[in-house]
C-alpha positions as CSV (number, residue, x, y, z in Angstrom):
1,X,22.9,6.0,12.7
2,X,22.1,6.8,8.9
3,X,22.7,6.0,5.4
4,X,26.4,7.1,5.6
5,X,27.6,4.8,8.4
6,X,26.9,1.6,6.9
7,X,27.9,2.4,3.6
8,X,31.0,3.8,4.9
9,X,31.2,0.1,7.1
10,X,30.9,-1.3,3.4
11,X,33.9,1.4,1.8
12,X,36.3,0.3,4.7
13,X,35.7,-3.3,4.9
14,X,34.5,-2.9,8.5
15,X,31.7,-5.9,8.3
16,X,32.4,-8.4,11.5
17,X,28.8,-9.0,11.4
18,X,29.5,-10.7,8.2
19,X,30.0,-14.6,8.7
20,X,32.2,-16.3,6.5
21,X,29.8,-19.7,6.8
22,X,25.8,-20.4,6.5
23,X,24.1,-19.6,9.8
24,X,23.7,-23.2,11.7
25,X,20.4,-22.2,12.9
26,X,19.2,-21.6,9.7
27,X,20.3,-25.2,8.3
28,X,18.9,-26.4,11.9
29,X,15.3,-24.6,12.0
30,X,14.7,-23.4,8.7
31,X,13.1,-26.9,7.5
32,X,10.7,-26.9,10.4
33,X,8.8,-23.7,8.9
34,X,7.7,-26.0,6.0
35,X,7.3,-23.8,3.4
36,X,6.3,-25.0,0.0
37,X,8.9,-25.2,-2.5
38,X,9.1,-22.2,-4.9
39,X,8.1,-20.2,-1.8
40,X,9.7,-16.2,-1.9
41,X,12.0,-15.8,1.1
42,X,12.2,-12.1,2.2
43,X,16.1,-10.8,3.5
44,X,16.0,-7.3,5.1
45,X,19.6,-5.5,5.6
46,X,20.9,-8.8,3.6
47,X,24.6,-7.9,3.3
48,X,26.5,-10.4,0.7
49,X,25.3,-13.1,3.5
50,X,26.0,-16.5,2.0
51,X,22.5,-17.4,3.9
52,X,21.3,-15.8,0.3
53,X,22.8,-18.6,-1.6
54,X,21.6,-21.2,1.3
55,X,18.0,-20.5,0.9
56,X,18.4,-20.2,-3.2
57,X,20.1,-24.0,-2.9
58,X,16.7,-25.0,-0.8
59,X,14.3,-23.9,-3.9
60,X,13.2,-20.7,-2.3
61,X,12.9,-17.5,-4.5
62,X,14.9,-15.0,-2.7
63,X,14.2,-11.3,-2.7
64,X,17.1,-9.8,-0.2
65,X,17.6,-6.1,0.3
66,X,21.0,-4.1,1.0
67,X,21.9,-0.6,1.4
68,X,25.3,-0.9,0.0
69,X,25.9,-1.3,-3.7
70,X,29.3,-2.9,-2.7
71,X,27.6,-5.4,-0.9
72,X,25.4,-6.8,-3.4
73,X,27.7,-6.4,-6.3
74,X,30.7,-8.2,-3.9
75,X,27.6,-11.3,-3.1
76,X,27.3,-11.5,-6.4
77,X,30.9,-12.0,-8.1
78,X,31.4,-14.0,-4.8
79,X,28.9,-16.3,-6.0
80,X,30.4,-16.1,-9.6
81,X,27.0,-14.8,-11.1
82,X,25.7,-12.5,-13.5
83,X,22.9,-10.5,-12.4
84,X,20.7,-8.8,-14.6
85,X,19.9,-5.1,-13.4
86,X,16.7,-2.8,-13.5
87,X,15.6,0.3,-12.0
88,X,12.4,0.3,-10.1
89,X,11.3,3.1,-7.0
90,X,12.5,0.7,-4.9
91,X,16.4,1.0,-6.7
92,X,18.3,-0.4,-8.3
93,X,17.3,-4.8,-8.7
94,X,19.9,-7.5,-9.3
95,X,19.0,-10.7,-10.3
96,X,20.9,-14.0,-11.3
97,X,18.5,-17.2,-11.3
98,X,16.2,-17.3,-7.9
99,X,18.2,-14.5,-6.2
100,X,17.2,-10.8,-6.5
101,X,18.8,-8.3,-4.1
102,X,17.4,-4.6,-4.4
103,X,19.9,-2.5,-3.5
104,X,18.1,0.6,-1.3
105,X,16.5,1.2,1.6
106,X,14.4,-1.2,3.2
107,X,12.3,1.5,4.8
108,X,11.1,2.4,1.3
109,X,9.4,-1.0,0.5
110,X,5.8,-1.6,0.6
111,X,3.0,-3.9,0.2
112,X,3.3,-4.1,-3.6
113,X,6.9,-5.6,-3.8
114,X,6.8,-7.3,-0.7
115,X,2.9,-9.3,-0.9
116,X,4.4,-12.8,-2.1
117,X,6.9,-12.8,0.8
118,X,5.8,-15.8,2.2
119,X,8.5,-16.5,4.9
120,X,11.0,-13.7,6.4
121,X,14.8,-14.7,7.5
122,X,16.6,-11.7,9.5
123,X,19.6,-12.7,11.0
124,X,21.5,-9.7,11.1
125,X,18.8,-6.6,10.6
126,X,17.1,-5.9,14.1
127,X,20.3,-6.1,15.8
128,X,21.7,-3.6,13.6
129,X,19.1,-1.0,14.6
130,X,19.1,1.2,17.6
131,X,15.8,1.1,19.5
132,X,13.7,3.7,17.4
133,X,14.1,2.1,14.2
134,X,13.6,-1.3,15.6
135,X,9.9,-0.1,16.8
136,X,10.0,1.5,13.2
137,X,11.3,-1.9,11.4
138,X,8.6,-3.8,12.4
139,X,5.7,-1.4,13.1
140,X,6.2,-0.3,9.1
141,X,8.5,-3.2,7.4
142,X,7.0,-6.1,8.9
143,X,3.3,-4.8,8.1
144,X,4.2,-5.4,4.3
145,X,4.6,-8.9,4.7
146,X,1.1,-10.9,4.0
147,X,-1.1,-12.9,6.7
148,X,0.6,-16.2,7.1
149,X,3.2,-14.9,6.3
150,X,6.5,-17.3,8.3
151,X,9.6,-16.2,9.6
152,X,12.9,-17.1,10.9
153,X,14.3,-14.4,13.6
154,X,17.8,-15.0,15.8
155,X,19.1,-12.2,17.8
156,X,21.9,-11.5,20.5
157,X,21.2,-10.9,23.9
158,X,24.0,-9.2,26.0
159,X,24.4,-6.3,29.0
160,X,24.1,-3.3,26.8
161,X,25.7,-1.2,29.2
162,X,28.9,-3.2,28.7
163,X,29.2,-2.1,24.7
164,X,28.0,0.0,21.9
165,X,26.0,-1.4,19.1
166,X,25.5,-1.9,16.5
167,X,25.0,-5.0,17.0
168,X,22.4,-4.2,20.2
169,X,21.2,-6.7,22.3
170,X,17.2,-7.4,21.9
171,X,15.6,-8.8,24.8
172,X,13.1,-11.5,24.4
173,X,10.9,-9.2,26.1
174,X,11.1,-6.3,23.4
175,X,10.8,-9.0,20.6
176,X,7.2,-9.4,22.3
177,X,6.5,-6.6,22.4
178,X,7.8,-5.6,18.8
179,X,5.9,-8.7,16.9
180,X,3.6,-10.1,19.0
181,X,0.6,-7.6,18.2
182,X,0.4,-9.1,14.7
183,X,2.9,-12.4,14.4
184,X,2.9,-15.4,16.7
185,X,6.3,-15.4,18.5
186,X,7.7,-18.4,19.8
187,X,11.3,-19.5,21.0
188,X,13.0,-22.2,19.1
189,X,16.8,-22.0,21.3
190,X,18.9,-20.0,22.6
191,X,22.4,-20.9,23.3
192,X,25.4,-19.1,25.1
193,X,27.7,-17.9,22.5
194,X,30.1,-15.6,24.7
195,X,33.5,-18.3,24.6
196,X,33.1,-18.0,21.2
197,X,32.7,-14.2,20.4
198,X,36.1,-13.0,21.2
199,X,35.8,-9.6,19.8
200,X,33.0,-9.1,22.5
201,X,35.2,-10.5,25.0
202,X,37.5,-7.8,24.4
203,X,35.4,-5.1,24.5
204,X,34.7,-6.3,28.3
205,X,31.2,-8.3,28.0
206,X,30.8,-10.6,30.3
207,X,27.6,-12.8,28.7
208,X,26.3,-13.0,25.3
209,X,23.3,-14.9,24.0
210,X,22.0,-15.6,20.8
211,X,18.2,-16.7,20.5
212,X,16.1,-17.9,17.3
213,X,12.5,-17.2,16.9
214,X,10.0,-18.7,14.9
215,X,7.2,-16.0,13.6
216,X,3.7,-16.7,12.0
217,X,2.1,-13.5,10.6
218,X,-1.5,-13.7,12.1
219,X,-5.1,-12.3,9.9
């Protein structure tokens, strides 16, 4: 997968993976990372997710980032604001109150923009990456985010066999293996999901798991 086949996703208005409701694991576990209010809340691969507007709501400072300009410029007439806009390396930067969405790729961040991240939310970005870039996302992403760092991580668990991803099933096991290095991983839920997934259904899966984690960046 490159560039072109998410932004062409974006052109066609082929975005199932978008949810037309907050995540209720993140209303359900989000408050039990305890961050501080004020705290910057990092969003990889961020979509026009109304999650963004859920963790502005909370008091958190969100710094999202999308690949798609029509993402980011759809979340933000969605949410009827008016972002400012700026160039930086990094792209081009949206902002409207405590929301800023960068909209580039989130492979070219670094430690600068990224070093008052203190609490990570990815719904929707590990699953979306075939196995090379997930060792990639958080062997290079991930490392930009400070010590102490908290973070809020659901994924889908199915037979990968029985479909094509994007979105790929992530083991608990490769999760481990992924984070555990430098972040403390531990299981919050996970909760069988297949009865209600009928687009998987019909591509002939017969189980489907999703899973929340709850990271702590060790150092």
């Amino acid at each position: 997968m490159d560039h072109e086949f998410w932004l062409q996703r974006w052109r066609e208005g082929r975005i199932g993976f978008h949810q037309d409701a907050v995540t209720p694991w993140l209303r359900e576990y989000w408050p039990g990372l305890r961050l501080p209010p004020g705290s910057q809340v990092f969003v990889p691969l961020a979509g026009k997710s109304l999650d963004l507007a859920w963790l502005a709501a909370q008091g958190h400072d969100v710094l999202g980032v999308e690949l798609s300009s029509l993402a980011v410029e759809q979340f933000f007439a969605e949410q009827r604001l008016a972002p400012q806009m700026r160039e930086s390396r990094y792209g081009r930067h949206y902002r409207a109150g405590n929301i800023e969405l960068i909209c580039g790729d989130a492979f070219g961040l670094d430690t600068d923009v990224l070093a008052d991240c203190a609490a990570v939310y990815d719904r929707a970005a590990l699953i979306a990456l075939p196995p090379p870039l997930r060792q990639r996302y958080a062997n290079q992403l991930y490392a930009c985010l400070p010590p102490g760092c908290r973070g809020l991580l659901v994924t889908l668990e199915y037979p990968q066999q029985e479909k094509d991803g994007p979105p790929f099933s992530v083991s608990g096991r490769e999760v481990r293996e992924l984070y555990e290095r430098d972040w403390d991983v531990a299981v919050l839920a996970r909760h069988d999901i297949l009865a209600r997934q009928p687009g998987f259904i019909a591509e002939g899966v017969t189980a489907l798991e999703t899973v929340a984690y709850r990271l702590l960046r060790q150092g």
